[in-house]
Structure formats: C-alpha cells, structure tokens
KEGU-183748 format. One record per residue: residue in one letter; x, y, z of N, C-alpha, C in turn; residue number from 1. Coordinates in steps of 0.02 Angstrom, whole numbers, plus 50000, padded with zeros to 5 digits. Layout:
<setis>
A:X:Y:Z:X:Y:Z:X:Y:Z:NUM
...
</setis>
This chain:
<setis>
X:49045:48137:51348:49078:48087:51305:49076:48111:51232:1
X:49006:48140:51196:48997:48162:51141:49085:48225:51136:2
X:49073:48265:51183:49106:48313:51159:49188:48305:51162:3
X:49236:48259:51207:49273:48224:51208:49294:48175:51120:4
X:49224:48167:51119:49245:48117:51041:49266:48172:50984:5
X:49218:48229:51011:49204:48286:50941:49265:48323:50951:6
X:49318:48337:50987:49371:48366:51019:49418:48303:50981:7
X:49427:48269:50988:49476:48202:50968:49466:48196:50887:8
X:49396:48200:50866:49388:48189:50781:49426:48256:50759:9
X:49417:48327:50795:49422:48385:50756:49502:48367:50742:10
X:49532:48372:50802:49618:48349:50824:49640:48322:50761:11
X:49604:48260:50747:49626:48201:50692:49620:48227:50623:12
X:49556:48275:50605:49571:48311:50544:49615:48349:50541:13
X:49640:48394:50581:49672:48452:50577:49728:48423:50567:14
X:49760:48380:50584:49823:48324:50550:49820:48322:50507:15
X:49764:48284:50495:49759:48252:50415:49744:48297:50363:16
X:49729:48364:50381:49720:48410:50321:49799:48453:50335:17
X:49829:48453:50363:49902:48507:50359:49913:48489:50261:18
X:49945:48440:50245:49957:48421:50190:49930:48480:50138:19
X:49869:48465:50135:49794:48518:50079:49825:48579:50105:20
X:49810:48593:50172:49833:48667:50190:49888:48685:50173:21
X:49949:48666:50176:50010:48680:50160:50024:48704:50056:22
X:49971:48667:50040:49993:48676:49962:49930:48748:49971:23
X:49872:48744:49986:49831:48797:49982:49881:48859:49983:24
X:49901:48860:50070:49951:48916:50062:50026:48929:50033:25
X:50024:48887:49998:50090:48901:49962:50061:48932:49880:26
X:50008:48919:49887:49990:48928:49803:49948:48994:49810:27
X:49919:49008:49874:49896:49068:49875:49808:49061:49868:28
X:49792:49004:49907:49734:48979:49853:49681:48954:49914:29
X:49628:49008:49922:49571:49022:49989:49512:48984:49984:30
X:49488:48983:49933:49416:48938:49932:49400:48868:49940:31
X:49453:48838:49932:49449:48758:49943:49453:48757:50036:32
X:49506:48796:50069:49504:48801:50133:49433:48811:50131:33
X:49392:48855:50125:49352:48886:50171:49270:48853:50152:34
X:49277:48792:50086:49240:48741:50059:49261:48674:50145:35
X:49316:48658:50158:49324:48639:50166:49312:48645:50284:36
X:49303:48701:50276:49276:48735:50336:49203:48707:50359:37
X:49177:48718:50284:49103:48728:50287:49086:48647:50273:38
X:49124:48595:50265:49118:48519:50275:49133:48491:50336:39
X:49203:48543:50357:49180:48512:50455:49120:48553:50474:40
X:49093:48597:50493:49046:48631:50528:48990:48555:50508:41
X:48974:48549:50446:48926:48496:50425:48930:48421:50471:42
X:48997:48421:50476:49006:48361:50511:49002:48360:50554:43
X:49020:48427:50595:49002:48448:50670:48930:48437:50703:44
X:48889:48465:50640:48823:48484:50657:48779:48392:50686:45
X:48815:48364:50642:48776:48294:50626:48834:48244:50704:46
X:48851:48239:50714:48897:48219:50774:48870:48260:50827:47
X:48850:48298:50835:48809:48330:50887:48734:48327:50899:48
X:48736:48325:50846:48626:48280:50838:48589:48367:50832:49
X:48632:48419:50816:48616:48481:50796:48562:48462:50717:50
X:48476:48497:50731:48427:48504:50696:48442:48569:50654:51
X:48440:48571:50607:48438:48663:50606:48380:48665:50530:52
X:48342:48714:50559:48298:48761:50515:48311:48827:50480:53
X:48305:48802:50435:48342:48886:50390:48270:48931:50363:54
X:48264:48977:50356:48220:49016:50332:48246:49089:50296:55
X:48212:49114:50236:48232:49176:50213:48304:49173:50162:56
X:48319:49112:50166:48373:49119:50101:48374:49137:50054:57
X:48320:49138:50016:48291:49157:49945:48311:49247:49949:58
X:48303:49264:50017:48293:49335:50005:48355:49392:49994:59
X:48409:49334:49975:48475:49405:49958:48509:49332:49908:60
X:48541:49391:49850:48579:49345:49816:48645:49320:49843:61
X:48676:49258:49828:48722:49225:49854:48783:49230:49818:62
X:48782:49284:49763:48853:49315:49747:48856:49359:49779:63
X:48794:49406:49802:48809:49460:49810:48855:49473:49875:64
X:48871:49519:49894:48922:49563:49947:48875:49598:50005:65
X:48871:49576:50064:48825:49599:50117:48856:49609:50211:66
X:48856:49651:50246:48854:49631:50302:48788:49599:50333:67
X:48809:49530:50365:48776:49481:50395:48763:49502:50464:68
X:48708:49510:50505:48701:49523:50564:48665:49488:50598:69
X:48679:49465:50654:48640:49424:50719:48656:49435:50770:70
X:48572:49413:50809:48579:49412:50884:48639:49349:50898:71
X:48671:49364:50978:48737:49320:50980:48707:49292:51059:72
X:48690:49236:51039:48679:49182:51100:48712:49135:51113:73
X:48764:49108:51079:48815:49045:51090:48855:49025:51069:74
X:48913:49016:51089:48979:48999:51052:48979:48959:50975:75
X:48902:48920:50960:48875:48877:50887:48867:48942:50852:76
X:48856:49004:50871:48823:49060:50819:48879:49050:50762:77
X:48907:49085:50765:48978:49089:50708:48995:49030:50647:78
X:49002:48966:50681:49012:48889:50651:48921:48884:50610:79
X:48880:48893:50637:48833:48894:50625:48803:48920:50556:80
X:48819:49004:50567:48795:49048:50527:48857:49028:50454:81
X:48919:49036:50479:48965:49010:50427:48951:48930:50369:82
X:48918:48901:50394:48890:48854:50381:48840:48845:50321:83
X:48790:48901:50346:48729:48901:50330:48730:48951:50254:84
X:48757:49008:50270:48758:49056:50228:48801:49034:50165:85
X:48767:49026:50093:48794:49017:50031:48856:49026:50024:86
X:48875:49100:50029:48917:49133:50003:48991:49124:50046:87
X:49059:49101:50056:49118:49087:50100:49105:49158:50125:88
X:49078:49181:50171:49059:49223:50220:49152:49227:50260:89
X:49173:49317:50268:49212:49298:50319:49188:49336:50391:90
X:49230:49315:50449:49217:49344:50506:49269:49346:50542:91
X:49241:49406:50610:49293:49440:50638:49304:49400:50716:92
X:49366:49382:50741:49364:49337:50787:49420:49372:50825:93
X:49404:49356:50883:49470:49393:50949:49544:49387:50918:94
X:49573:49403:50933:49644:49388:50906:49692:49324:50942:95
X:49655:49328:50999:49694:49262:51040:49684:49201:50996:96
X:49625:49189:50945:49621:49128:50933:49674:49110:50865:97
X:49708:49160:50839:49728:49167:50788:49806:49112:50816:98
X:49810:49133:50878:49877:49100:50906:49887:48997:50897:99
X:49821:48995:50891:49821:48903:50876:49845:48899:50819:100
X:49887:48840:50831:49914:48778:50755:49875:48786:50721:101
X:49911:48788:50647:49863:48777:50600:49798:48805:50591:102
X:49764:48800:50638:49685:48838:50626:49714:48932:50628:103
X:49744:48938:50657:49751:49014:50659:49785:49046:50603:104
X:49835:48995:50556:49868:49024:50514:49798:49014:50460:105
X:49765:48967:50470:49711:48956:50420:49691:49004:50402:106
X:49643:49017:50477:49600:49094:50437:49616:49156:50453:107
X:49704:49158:50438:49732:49202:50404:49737:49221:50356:108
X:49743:49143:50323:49765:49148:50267:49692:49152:50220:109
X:49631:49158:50255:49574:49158:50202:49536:49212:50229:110
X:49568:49274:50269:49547:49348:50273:49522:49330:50335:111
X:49493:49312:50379:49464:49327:50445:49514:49354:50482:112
X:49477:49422:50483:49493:49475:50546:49519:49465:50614:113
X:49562:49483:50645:49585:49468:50694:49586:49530:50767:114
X:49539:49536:50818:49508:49600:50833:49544:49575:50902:115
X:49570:49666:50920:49581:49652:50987:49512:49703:51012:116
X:49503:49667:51062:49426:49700:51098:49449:49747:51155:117
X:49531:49741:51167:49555:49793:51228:49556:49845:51189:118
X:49561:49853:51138:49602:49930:51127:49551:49956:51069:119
X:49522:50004:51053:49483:50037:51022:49511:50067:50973:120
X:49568:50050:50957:49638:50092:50898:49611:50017:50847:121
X:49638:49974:50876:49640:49898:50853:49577:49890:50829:122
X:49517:49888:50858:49457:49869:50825:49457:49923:50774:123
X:49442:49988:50761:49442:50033:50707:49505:49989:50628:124
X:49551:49989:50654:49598:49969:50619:49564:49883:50582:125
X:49531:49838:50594:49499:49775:50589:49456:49805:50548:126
X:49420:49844:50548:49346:49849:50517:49371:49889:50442:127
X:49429:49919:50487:49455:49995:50384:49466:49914:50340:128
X:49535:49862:50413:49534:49797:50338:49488:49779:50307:129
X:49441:49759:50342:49360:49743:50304:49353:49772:50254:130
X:49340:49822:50263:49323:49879:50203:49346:49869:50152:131
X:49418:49882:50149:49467:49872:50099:49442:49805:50054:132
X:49446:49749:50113:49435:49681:50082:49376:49683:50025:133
X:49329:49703:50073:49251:49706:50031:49242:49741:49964:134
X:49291:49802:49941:49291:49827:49897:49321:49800:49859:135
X:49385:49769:49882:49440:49748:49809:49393:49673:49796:136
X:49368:49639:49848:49358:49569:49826:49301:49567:49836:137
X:49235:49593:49863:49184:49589:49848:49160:49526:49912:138
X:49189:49542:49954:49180:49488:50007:49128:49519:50049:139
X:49083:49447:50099:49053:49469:50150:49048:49444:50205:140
X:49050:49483:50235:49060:49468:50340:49000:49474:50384:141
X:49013:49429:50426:48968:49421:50451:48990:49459:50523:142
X:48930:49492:50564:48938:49522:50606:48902:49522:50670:143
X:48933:49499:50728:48874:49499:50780:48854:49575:50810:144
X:48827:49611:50788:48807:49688:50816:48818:49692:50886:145
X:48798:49650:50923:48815:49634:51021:48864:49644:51033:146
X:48910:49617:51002:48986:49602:51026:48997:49556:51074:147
X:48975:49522:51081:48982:49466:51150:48907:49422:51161:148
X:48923:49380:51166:48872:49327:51192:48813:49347:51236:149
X:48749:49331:51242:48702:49367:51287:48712:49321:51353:150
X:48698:49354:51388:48712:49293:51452:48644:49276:51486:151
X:48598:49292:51461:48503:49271:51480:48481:49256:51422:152
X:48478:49254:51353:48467:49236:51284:48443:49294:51266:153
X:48419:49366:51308:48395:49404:51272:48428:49456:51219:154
X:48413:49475:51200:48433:49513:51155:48468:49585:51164:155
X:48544:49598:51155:48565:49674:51200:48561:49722:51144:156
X:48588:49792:51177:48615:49836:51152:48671:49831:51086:157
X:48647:49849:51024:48696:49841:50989:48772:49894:50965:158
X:48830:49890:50950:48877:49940:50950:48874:49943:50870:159
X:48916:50003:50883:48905:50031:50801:48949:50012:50745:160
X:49014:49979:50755:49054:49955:50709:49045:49927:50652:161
X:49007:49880:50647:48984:49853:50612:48920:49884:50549:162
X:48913:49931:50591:48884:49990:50528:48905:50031:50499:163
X:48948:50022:50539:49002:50076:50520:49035:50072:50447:164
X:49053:49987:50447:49062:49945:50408:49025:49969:50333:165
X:48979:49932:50354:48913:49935:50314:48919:50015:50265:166
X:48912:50063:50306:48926:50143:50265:48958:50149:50232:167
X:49023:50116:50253:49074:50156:50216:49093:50085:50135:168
X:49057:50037:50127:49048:49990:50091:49009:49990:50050:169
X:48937:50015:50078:48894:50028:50015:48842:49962:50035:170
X:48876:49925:50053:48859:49838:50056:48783:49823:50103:171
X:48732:49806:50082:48685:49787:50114:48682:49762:50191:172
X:48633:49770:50230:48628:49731:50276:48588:49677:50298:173
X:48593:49634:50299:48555:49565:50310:48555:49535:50386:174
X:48480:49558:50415:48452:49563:50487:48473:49467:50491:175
X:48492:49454:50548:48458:49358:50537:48452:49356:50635:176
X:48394:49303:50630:48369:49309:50679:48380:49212:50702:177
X:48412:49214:50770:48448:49161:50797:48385:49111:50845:178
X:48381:49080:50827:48341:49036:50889:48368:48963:50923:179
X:48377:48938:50973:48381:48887:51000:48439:48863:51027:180
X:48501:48897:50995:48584:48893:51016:48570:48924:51106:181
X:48551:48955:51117:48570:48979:51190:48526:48913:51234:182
X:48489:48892:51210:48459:48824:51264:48525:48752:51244:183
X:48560:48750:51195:48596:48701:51201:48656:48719:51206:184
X:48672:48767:51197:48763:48794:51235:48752:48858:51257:185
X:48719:48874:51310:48730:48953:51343:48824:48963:51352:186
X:48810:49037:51348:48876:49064:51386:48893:49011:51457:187
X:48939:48995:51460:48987:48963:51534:48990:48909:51527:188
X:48936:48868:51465:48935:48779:51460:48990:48771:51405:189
X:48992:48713:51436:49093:48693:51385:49038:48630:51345:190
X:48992:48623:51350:48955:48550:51310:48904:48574:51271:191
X:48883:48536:51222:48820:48540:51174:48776:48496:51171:192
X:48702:48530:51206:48655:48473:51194:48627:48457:51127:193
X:48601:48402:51103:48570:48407:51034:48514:48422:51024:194
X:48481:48459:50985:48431:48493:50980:48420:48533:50912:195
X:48366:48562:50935:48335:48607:50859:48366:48678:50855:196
X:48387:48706:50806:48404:48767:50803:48350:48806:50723:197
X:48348:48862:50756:48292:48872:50686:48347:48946:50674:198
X:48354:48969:50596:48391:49050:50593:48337:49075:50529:199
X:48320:49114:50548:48298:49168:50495:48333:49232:50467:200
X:48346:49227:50393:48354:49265:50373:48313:49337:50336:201
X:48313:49388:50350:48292:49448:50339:48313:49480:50282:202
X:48250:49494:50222:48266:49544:50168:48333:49611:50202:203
X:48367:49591:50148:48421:49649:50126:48420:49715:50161:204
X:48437:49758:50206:48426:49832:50219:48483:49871:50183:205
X:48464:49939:50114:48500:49961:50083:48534:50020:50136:206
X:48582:50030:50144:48602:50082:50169:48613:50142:50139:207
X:48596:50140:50085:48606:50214:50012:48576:50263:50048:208
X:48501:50264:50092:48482:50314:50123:48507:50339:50209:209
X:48561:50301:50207:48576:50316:50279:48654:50343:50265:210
X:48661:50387:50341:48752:50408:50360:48767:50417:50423:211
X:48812:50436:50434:48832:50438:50498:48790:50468:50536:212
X:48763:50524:50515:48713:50582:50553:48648:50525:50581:213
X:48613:50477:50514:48570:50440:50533:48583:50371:50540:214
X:48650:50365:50582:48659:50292:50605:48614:50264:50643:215
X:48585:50312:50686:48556:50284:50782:48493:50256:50716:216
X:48468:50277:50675:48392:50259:50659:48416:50187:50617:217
X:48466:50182:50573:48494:50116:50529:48515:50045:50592:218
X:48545:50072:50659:48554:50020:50708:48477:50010:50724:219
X:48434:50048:50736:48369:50030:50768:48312:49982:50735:220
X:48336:50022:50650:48295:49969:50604:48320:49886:50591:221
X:48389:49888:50597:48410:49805:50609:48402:49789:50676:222
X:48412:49805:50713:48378:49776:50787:48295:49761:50766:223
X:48250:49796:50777:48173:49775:50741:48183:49717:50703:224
X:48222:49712:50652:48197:49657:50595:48214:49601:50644:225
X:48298:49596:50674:48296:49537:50712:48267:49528:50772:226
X:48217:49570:50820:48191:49568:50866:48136:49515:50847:227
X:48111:49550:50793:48028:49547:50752:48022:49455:50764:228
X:48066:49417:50741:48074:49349:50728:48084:49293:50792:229
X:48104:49351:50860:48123:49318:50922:48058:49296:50953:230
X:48075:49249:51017:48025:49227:51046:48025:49278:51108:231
X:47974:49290:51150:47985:49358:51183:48009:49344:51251:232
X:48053:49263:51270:48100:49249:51316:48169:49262:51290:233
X:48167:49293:51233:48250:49325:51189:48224:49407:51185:234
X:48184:49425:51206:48190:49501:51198:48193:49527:51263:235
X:48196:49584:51257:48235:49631:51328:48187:49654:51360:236
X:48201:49642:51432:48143:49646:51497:48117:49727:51466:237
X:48063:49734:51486:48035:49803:51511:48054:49842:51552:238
</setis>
C-alpha cells in the first residue's frame, strides 16, 4: 500500500512540476532542477520511514570536484547517495531510463549520463562525456565501481571505468561505504521496508600518484577503504 501511494504521489509531482521544468529548460537553467531532485528524494525518504545515518562528511570539501564511489546493494543506492552528498552530484544511468516522460528529458537536461551496458564503444564514449563535463564545469559523479547491484549484499569485483574516469580528471576519489539498503530493497523486491540505513564517507584518495600502469593497486586501495567500514555479512566469502 505504502509503495502504491509513493508511485501515485511521485505521478502527481511530475505533473505538477512540467510547468518549472519547461521554463528551466527553455532558459537553459540546471540547478533548481537538480535542488529540486534532492527535495523529492527527501520526501521519498520520510514516506518510506527510511532512517539514514551519515558519517565522514566533513572529510572532502563540498565545492570541490570528486569521483564518488560505492558498494551497490539496492535500487535506494543512487536516490540515496544523490540525496545525501552536498554537492548536485551527477550520475550515470542505463539509457533505457532516459526514454520516460519528463524524467528522462530531465536528467538530460542536467548532464546525467546515459550508458548503454551492451556495447563497450558506448560505455567508453559516456565516461570521455564525463570527463569533458568535469573539466569545463567542475562537476562530480558518482560511481558504483560494481556495475550492478550485489545479489547476496556482499561486496563484488570492481570494473575499471570509473577510474578510468578518475585519471584522466585529476579528480579525487571518495571511497563511501553503504549499509542497510540491501535488507530493505534487495535486488528482485519491487517494495521498501522502513528501516535504518547508515553511509560512510571516506577521506579523499588523490590519484596524482597513480596511472594506468598502477590502476590494479588504485582499484584495490578503494575497495579496502569501502570494505574496511562493511559488516563481514557484506564482504566476500573466502
């Protein structure tokens, strides 16, 4: 019933904001959208009886320009982390979702990436936009290193894109470590229980001393920071 209501309220804004949206994008004009993102997620959170614990904010500045990284346990990660993080954070999302009303032209129109996960031309091509973005505007993205949802809460193998990112940007990396989303929406559940979510954020990792040659050791040291923070029913069997 909760999620039926939360499906029907979202419906009813997304009406009632076309109006705002329509002058946003006619004027060319991203931050009030993406202010305005980060007031539904709020409203989301509280209509769902979602707790959340923040930790480690203090530890990167909130002008600054960073790739964001986390373990990826549940469809809340993204809404969540977008939420939480100071700075209008952008992120990279399948391309199918781009195809919805309104929401898809949205976060078009306020830079979120649009990735096809079939084709390996396409993702390369998503991450150079990043780049580009991050340099001319000083923007930062958030990145799930996994690529996909865990389907036991533990913690996988991470791919390299996203550091890739990171290298060729200059742009810090910021470990954050996820707790409690996979007990109230695992992968396959269409519902949200209410509950506690705790995220930690992780001092800054400079990448000035790393390159391509020493990627495998720069993926291993952000895996550690966000391992370090897990409970050891989120880390990977023996």
């Amino acid at each position: 019933m909760r999620t039926a209501f939360l499906i029907f309220l979202y419906a009813l804004i997304i009406i009632l904001i076309i109006p705002f949206f329509l002058v946003c994008f006619l004027f060319g004009i991203r931050r009030p959208l993406l202010h305005l993102g980060k007031w539904a997620m709020g409203l989301g959170k509280k209509l769902l009886g979602l707790e959340i614990e923040s930790a480690g904010l203090e530890n990167f500045d909130p002008a600054g320009s960073y790739v964001f990284m986390a373990n990826h346990l549940s469809f809340l990660d993204g809404p969540l982390l977008f939420y939480i993080i100071p700075q209008p954070v952008r992120v990279f999302i399948k391309k199918e979702v781009f195809r919805l009303p309104v929401v898809g032209l949205g976060m078009k129109h306020v830079h979120f990436i649009p990735v096809d996960r079939k084709r390996l031309r396409g993702g390369r091509r998503s991450l150079e936009r990043a780049a580009r973005l991050m340099k001319l505007k000083g923007y930062s993205f958030l990145i799930f290193p996994e690529g996909t949802r865990s389907r036991d809460g533990r913690l996988q193998d991470f791919r390299r894109g996203g550091f890739f990112l990171a290298l060729e940007t200059g742009a810090p990396i910021v470990p954050i470590s996820i707790i409690g989303t996979y007990e109230l929406m695992p992968r396959g559940q269409f519902y949200v229980r209410p509950g506690r979510i705790r995220v930690i954020f992780h001092p800054p990792i400079s990448v000035s001393n790393y390159s391509k040659d020493s990627l495998d050791e720069l993926i291993a040291r952000v895996r550690e920071q966000i391992a370090s923070a897990l409970p050891s029913n989120y880390l990977p069997q023996a």
